[in-house]
ROKOL-148428 format. One record per atom (N, C-alpha, C, CB): residue number from 1; residue in one letter; x, y, z. Coordinates in steps of 0.2 Angstrom, whole numbers, plus 2048, in hexadecimal, padded with zeros to 3 digits. Atoms other than C-alpha are relative to their C-alpha. Glycine has a CB too. Layout:
N
 pos code east north  up
 NUM    A    X     Y   Z
...
// end
This chain:
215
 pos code east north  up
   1    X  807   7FE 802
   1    X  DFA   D5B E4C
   1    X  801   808 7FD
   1    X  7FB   800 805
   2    X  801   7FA 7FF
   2    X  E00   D6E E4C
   2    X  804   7FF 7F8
   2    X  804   804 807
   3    X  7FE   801 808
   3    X  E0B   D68 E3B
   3    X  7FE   800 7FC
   3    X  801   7FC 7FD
   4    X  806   7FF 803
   4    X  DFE   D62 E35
   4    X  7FB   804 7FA
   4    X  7FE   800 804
   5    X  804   7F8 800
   5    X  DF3   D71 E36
   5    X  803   804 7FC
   5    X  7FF   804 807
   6    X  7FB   7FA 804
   6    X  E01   D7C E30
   6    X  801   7FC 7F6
   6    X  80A   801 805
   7    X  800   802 808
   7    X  E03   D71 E1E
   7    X  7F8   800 7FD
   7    X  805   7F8 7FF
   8    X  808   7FF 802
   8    X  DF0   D71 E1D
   8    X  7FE   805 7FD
   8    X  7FB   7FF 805
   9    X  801   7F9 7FF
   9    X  DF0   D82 E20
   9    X  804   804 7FA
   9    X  801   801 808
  10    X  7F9   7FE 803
  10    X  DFE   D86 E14
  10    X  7FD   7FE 7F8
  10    X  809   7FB 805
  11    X  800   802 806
  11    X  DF9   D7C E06
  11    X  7FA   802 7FE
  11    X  801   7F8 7FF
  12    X  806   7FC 803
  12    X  DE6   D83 E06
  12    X  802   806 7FE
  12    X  7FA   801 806
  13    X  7FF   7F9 804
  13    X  DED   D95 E03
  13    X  804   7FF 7FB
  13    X  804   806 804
  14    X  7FC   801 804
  14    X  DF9   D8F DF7
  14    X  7FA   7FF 7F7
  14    X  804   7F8 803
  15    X  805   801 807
  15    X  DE8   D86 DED
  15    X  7FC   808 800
  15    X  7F9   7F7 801
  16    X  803   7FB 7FF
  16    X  DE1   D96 DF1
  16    X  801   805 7FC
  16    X  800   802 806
  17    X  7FC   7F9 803
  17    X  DED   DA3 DE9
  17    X  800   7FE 7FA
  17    X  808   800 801
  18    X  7FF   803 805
  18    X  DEE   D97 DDB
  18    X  7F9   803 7FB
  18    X  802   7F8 802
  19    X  804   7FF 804
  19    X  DDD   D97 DD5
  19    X  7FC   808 802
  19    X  7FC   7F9 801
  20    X  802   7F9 801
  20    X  DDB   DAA DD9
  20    X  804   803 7FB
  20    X  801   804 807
  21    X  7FC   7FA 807
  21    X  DEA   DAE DCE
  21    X  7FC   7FC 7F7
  21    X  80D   7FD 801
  22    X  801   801 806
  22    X  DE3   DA1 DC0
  22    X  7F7   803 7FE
  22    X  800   7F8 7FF
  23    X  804   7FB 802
  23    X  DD1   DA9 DC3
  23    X  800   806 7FA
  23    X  7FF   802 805
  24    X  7FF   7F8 803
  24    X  DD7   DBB DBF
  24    X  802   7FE 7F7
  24    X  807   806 804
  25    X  7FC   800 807
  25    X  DE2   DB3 DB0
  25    X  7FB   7FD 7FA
  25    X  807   7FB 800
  26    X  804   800 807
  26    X  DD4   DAD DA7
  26    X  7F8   804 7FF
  26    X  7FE   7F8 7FF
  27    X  802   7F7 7FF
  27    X  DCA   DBE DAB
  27    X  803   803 7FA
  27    X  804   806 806
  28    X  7FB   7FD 807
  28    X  DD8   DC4 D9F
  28    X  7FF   7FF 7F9
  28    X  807   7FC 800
  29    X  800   803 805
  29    X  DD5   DB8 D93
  29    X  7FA   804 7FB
  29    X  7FF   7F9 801
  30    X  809   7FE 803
  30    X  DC3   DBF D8F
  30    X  800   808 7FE
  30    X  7F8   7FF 808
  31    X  7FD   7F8 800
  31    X  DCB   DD1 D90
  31    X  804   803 7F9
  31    X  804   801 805
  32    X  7FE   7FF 804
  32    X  DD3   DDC D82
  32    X  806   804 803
  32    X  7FC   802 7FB
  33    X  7FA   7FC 800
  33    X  DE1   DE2 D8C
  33    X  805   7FB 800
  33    X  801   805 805
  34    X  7FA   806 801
  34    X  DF0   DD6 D87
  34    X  806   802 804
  34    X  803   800 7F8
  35    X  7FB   7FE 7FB
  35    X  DFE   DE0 D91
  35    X  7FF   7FD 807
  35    X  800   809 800
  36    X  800   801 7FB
  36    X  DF4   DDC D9F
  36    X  801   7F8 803
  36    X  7FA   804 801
  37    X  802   80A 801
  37    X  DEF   DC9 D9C
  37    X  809   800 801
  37    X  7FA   7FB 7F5
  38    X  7FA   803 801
  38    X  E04   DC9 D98
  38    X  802   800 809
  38    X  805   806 7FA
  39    X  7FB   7FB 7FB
  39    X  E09   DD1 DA9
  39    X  7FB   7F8 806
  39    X  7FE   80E 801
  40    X  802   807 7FE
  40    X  DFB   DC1 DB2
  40    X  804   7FC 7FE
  40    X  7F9   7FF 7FF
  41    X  7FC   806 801
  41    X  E04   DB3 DA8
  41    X  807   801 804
  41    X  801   800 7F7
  42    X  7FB   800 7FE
  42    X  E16   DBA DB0
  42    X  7FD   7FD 807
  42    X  803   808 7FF
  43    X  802   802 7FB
  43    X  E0D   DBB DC0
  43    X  7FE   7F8 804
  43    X  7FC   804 801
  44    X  801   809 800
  44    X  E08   DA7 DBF
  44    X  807   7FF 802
  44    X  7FE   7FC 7F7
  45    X  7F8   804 801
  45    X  E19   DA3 DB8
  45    X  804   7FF 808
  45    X  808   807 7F8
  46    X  7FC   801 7FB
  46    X  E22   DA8 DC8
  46    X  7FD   7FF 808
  46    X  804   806 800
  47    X  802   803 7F8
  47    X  E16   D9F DD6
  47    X  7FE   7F8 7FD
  47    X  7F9   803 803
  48    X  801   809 800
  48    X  E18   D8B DCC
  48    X  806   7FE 804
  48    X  800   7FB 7F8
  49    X  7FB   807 7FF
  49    X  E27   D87 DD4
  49    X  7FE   7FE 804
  49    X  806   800 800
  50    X  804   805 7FA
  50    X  E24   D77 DDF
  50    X  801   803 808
  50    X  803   7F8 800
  51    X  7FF   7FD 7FA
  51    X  E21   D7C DEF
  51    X  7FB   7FA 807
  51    X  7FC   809 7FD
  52    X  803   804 7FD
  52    X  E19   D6C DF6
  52    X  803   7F8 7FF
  52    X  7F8   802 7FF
  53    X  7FC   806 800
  53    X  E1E   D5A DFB
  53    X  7F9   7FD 800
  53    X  807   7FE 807
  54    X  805   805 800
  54    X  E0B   D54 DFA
  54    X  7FF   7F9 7FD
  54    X  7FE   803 7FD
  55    X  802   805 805
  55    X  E06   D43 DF2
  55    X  7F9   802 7FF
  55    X  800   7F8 802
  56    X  806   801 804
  56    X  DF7   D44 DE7
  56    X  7FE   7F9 7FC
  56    X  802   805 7FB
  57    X  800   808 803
  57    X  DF8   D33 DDF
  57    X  803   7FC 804
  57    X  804   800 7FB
  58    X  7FD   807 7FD
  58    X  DFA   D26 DEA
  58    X  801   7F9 7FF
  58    X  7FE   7FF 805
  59    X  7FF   807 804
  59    X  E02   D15 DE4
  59    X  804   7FA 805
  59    X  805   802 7F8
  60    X  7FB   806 7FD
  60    X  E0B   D06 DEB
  60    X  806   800 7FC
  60    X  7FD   7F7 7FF
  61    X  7F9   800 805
  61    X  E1E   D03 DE8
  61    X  801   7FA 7FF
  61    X  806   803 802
  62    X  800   805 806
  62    X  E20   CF8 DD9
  62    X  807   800 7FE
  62    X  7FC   801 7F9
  63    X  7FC   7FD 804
  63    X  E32   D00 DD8
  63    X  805   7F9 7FD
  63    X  802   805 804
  64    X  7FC   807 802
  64    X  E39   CEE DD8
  64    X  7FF   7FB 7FC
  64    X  801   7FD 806
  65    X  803   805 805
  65    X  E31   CE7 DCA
  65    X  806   801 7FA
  65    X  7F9   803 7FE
  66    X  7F9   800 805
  66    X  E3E   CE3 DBB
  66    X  800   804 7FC
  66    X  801   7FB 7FD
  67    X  7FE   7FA 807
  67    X  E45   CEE DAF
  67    X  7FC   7FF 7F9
  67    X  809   7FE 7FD
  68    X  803   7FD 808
  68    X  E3D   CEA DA0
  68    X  7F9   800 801
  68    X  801   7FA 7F9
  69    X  804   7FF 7FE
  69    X  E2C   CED DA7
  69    X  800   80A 7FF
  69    X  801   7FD 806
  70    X  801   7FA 800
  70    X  E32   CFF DAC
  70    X  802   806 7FC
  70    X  802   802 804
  71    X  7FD   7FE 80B
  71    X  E3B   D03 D9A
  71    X  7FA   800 7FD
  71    X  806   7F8 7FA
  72    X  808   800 804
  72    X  E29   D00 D94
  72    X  7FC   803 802
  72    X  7FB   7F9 7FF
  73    X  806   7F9 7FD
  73    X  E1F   D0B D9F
  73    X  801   806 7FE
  73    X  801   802 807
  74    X  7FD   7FA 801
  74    X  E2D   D17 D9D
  74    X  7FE   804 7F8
  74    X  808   800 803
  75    X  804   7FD 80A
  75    X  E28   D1A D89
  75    X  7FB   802 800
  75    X  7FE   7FA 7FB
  76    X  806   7FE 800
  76    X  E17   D1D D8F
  76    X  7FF   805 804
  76    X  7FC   7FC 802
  77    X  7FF   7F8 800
  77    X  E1C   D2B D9A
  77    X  804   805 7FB
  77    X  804   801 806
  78    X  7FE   7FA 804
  78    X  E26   D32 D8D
  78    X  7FC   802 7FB
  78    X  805   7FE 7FC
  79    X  804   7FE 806
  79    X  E19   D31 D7F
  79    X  7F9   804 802
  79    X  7FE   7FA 7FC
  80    X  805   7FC 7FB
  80    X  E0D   D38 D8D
  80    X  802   807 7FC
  80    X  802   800 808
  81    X  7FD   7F8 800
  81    X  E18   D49 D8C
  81    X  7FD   802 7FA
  81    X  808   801 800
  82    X  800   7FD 809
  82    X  E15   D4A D78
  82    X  7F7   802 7FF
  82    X  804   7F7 7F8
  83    X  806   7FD 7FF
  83    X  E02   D4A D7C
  83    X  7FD   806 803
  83    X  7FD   7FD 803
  84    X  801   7FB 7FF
  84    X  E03   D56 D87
  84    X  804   807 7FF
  84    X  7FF   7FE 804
  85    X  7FE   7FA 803
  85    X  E0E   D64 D80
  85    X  7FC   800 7F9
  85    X  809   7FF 7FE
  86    X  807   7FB 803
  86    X  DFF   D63 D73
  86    X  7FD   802 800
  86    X  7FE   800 7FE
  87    X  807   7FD 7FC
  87    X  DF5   D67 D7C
  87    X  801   806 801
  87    X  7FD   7FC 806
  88    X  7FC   7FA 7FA
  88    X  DFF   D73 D84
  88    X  7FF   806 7F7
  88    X  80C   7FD 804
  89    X  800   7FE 805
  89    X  E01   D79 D72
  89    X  7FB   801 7FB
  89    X  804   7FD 7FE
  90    X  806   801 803
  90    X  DEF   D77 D6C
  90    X  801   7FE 7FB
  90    X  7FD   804 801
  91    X  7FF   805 807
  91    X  DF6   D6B D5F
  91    X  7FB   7FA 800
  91    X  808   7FC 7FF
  92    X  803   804 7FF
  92    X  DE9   D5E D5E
  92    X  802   7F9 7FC
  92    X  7FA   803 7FF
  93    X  7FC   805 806
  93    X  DF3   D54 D50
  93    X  805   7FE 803
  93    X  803   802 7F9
  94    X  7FC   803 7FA
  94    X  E01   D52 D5E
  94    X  7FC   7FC 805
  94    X  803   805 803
  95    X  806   803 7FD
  95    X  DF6   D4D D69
  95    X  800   7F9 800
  95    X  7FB   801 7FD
  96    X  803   808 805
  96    X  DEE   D3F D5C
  96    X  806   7FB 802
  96    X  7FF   801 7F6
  97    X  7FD   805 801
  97    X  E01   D39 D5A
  97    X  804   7FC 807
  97    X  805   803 7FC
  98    X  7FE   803 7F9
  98    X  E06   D3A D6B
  98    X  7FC   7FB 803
  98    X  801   804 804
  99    X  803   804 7FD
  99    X  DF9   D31 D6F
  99    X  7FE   7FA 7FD
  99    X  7FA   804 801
 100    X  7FE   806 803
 100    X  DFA   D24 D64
 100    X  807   7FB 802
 100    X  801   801 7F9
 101    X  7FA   803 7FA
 101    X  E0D   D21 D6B
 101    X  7FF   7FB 806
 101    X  802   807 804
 102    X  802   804 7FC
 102    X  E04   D1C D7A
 102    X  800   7FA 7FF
 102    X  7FB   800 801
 103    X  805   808 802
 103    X  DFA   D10 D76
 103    X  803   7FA 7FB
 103    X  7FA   802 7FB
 104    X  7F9   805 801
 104    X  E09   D07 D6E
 104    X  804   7FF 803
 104    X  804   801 7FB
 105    X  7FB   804 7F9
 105    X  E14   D08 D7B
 105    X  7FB   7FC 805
 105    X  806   808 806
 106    X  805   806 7FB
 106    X  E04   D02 D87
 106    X  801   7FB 7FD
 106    X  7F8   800 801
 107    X  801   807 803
 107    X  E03   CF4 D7C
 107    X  805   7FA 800
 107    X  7FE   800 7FB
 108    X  7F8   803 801
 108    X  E16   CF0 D7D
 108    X  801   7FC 808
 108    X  807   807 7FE
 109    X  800   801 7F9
 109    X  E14   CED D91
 109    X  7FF   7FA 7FF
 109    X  7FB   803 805
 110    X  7FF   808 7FE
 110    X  E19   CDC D97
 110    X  7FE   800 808
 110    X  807   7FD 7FE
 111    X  801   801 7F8
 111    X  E12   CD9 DA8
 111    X  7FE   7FA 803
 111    X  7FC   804 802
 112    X  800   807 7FF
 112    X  E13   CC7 DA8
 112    X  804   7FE 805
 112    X  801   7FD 7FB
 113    X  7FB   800 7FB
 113    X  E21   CC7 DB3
 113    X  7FD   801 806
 113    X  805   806 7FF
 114    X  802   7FE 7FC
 114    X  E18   CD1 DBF
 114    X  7FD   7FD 805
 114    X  7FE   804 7FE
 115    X  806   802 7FC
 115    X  E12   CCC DD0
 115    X  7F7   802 7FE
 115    X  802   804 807
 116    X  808   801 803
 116    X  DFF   CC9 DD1
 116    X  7FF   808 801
 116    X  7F9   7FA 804
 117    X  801   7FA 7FF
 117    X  DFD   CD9 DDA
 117    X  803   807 7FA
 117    X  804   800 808
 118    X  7FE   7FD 806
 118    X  E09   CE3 DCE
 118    X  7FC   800 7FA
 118    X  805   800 7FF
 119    X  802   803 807
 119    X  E02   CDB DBF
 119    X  7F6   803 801
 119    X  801   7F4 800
 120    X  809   7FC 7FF
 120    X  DEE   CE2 DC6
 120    X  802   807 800
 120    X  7FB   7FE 809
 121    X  7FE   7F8 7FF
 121    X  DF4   CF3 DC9
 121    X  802   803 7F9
 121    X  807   801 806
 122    X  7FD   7FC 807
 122    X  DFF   CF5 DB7
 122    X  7FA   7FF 7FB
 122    X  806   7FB 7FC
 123    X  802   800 804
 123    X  DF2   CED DAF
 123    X  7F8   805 7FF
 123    X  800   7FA 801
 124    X  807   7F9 802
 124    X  DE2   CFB DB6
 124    X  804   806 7FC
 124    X  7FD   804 809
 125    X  800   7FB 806
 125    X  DEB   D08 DB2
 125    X  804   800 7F9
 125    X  803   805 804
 126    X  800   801 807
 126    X  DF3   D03 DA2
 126    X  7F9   802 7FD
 126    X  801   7FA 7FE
 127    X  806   7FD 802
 127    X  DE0   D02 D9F
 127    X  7FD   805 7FD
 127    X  7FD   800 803
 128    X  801   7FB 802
 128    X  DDE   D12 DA2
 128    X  803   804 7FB
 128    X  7FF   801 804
 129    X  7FE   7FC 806
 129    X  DEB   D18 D98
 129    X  7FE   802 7F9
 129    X  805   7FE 7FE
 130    X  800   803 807
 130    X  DE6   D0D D89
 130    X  7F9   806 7FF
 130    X  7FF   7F6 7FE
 131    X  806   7FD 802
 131    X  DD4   D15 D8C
 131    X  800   807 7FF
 131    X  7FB   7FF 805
 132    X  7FF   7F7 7FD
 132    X  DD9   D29 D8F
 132    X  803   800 7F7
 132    X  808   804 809
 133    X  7FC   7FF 805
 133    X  DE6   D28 D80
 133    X  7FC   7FC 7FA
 133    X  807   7FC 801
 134    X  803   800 805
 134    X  DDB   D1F D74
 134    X  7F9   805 7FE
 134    X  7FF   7FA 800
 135    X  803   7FD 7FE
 135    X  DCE   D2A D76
 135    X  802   809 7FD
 135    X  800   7FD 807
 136    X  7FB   7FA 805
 136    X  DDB   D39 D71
 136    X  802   7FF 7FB
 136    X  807   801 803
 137    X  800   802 807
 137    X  DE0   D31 D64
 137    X  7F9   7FE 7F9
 137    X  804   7F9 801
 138    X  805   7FE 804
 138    X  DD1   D30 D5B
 138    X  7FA   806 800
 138    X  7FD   7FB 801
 139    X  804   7FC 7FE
 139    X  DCB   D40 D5F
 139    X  805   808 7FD
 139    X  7FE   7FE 808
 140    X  7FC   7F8 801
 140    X  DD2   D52 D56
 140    X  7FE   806 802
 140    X  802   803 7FA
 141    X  803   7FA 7FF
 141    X  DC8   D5B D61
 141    X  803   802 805
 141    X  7F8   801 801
 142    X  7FB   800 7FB
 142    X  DD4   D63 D6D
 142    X  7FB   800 806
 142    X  804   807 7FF
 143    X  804   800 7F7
 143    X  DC4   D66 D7B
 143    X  7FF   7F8 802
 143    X  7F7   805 801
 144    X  802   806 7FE
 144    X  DC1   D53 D79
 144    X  806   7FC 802
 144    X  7FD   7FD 7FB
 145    X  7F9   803 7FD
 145    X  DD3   D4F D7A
 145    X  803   802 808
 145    X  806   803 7FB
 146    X  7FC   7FE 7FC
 146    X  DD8   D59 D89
 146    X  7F9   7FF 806
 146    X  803   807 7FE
 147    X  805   804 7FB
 147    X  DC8   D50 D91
 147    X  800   7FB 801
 147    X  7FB   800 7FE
 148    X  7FB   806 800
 148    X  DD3   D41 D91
 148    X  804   802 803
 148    X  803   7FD 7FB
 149    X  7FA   7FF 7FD
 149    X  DE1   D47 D99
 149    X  800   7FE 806
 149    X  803   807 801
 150    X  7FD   802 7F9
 150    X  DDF   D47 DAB
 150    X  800   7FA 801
 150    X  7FD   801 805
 151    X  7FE   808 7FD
 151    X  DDB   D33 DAB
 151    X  806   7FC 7FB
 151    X  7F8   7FB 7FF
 152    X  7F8   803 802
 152    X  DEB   D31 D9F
 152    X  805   802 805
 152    X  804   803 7FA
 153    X  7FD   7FD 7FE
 153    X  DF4   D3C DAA
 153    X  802   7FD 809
 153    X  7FD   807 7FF
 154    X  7FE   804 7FB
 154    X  DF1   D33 DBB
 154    X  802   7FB 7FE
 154    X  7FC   7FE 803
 155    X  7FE   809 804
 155    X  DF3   D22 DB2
 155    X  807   7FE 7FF
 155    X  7FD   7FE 7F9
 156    X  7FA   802 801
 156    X  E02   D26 DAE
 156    X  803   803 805
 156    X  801   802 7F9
 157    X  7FE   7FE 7FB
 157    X  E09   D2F DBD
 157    X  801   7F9 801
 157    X  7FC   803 805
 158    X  800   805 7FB
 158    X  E03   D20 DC8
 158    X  804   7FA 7FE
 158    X  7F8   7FE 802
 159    X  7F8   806 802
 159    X  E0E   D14 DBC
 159    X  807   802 801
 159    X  801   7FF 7F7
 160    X  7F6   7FB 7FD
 160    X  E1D   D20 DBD
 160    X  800   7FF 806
 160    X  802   80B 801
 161    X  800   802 7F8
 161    X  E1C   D20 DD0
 161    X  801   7F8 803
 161    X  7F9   803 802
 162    X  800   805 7FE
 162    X  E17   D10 DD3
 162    X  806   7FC 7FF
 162    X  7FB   7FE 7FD
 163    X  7FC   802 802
 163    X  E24   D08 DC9
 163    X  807   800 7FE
 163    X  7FE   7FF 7FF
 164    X  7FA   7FD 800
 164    X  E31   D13 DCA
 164    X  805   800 7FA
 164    X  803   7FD 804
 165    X  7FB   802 806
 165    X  E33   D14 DB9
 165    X  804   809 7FC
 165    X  7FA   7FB 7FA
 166    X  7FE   7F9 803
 166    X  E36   D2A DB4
 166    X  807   800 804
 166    X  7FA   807 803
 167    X  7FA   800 800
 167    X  E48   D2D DB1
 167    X  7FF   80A 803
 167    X  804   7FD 7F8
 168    X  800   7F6 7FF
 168    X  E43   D40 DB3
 168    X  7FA   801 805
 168    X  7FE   806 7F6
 169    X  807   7FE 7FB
 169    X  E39   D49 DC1
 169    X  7FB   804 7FC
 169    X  801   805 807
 170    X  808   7FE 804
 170    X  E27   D4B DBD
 170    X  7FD   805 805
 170    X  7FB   7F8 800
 171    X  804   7FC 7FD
 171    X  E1C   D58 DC3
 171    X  7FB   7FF 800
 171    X  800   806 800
 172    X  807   804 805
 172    X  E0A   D54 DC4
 172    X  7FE   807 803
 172    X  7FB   7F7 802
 173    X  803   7F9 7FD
 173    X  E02   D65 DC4
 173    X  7F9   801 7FF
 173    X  803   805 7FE
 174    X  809   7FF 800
 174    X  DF0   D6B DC5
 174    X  800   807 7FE
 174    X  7FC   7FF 807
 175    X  806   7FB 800
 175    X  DE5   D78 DBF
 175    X  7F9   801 803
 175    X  7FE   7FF 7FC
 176    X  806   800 7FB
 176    X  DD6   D7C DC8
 176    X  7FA   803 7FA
 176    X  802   806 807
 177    X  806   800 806
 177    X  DCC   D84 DB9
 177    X  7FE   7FA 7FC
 177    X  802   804 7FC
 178    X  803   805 806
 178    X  DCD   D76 DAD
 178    X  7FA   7FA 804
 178    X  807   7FB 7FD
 179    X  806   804 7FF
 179    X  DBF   D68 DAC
 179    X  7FA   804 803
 179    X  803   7FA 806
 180    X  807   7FE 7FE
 180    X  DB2   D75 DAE
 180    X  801   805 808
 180    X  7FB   7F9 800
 181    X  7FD   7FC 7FA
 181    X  DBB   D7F DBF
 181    X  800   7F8 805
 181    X  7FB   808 804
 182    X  800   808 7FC
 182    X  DBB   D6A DC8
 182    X  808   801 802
 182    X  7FD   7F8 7F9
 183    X  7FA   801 800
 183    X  DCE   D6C DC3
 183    X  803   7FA 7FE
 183    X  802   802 805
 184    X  7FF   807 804
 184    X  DD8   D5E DBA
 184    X  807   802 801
 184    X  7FB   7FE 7F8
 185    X  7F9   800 7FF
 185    X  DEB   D58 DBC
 185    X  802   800 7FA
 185    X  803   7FB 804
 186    X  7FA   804 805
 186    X  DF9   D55 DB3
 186    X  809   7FF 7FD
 186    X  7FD   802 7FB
 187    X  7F9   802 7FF
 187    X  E0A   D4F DAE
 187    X  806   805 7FD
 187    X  802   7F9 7FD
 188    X  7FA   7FC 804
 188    X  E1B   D5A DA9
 188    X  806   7FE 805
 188    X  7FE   80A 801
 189    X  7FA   802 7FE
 189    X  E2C   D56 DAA
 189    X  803   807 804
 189    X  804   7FD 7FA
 190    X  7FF   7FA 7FF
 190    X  E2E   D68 DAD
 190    X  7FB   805 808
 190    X  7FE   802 7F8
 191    X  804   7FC 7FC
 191    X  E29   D75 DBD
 191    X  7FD   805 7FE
 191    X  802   801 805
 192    X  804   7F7 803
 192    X  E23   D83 DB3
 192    X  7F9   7FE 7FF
 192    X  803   805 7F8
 193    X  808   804 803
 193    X  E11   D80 DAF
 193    X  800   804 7FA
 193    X  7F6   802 805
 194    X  801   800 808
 194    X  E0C   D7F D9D
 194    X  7F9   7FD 800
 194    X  805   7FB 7FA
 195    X  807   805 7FF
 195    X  DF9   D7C D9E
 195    X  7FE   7FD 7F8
 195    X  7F9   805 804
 196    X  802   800 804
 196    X  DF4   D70 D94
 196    X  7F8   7FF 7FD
 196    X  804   7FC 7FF
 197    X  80A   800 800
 197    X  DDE   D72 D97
 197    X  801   806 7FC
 197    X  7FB   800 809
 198    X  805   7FB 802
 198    X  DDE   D84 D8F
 198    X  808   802 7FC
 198    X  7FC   806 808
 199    X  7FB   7FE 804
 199    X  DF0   D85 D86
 199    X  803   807 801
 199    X  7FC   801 7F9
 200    X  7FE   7FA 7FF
 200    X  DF5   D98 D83
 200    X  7FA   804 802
 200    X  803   802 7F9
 201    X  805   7FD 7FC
 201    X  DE3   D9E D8B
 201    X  803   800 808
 201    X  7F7   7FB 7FF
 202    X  7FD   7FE 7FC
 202    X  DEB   D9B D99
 202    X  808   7FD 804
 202    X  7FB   800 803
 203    X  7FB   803 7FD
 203    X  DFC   D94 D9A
 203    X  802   7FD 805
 203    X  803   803 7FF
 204    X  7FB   7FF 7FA
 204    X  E05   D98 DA9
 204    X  7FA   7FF 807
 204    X  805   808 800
 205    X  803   804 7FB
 205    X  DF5   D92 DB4
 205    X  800   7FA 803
 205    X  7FC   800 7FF
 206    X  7FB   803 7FC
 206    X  DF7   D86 DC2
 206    X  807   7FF 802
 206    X  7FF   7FB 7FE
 207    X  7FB   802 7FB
 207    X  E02   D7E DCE
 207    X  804   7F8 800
 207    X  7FC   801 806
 208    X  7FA   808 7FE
 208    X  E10   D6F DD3
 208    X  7FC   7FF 805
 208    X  80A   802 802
 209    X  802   803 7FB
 209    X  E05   D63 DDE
 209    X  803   7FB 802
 209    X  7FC   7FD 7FF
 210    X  7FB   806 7FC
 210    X  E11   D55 DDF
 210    X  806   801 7FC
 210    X  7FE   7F9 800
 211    X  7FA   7FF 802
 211    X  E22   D52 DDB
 211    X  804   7FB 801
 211    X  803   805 804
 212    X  7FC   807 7FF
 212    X  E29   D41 DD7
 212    X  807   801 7FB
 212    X  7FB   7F7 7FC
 213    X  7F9   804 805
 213    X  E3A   D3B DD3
 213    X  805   7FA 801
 213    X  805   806 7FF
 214    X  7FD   808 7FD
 214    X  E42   D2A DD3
 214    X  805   801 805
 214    X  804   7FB 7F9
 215    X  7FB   803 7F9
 215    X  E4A   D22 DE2
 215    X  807   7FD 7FD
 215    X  7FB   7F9 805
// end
């Protein structure tokens, strides 16, 4: 219990610091001293690295489902990334392409194979993919795109995880401002945060929540 308590206790100051340091950093934003806003972004950069063994996403393990299953997921985490480094970049034409990527690798998924149980699970969140990523793709408005992210971003996690299909560790990291201060996740192969809800307004906002990497 006293463990417990102490990681409860440990991870509230953590979400705490976090969204006090991204508060001030988008203070900055609204401000005309740039030196100052520069010297907050530093101060971000050197409190993402992971620092927590949490689960955020909780899934069943699928990891024993057949190879060509997790070769076709894995395309859909890759083309993930290309969405979100436009975002990150406030490319909204990356974005579109990455997000078209998806939705062609979704559609390449064979989960015929699959137990019934696996075969229900790939096939929600595929759903969701196909719905988050189409949705981006028809859309070059970067606030309407990055209003899609978090239900690509889980969807595609909980496939990685689940099925053990990411050849590279994944960070799934959060913000606490975006989605209106609610906060919203999302995926990087990378620990540094690159926010992709507010671009270069606030880059180096948020934190490493979880921390998968294949068994």
């Amino acid at each position: 219990m006293k463990n417990i308590m102490k990681k409860t206790f440990v991870a509230a100051a953590l979400a705490a610091f976090v969204l006090t340091s991204c508060g001030e950093n988008k203070q900055e934003t609204t401000g005309n001293d740039h030196a100052q806003h520069e010297g907050m972004e530093h101060a971000d950069s050197a409190s993402v690295e992971p620092t927590t063994t949490a689960v955020v996403v909780e899934v069943p393990d699928y990891s024993s489902a057949a190879a060509p299953v997790k070769s076709q997921l894995e395309a859909i985490v890759s083309d993930y990334m290309k969405v979100k480094d436009g975002l990150v970049a406030s490319n909204a034409q990356n974005a579109q392409t990455g997000a078209k990527a998806i939705l062609a690798a979704a559609e390449k998924v064979d989960v015929s194979a699959l137990g019934e149980e696996q075969k229900t699970f790939a096939e929600e969140k595929l759903g969701e993919v196909k719905q988050s990523a189409s949705k981006i793709a028809e859309s070059a408005d970067l606030a309407a795109q990055r209003g899609q992210l978090e239900l690509l971003s889980e969807a595609t996690f909980a496939l990685a995880k689940a099925f053990g299909v990411s050849s590279q560790t994944l960070y799934y990291q959060h913000c606490p401002m975006a989605n209106n201060d609610q906060g919203a996740y999302w995926l990087s192969t990378d620990s540094k945060i690159r926010n992709p809800y507010f671009g270069d307004a606030m880059l180096t906002c948020g934190s490493n929540e979880e921390i998968y990497t294949k068994k």
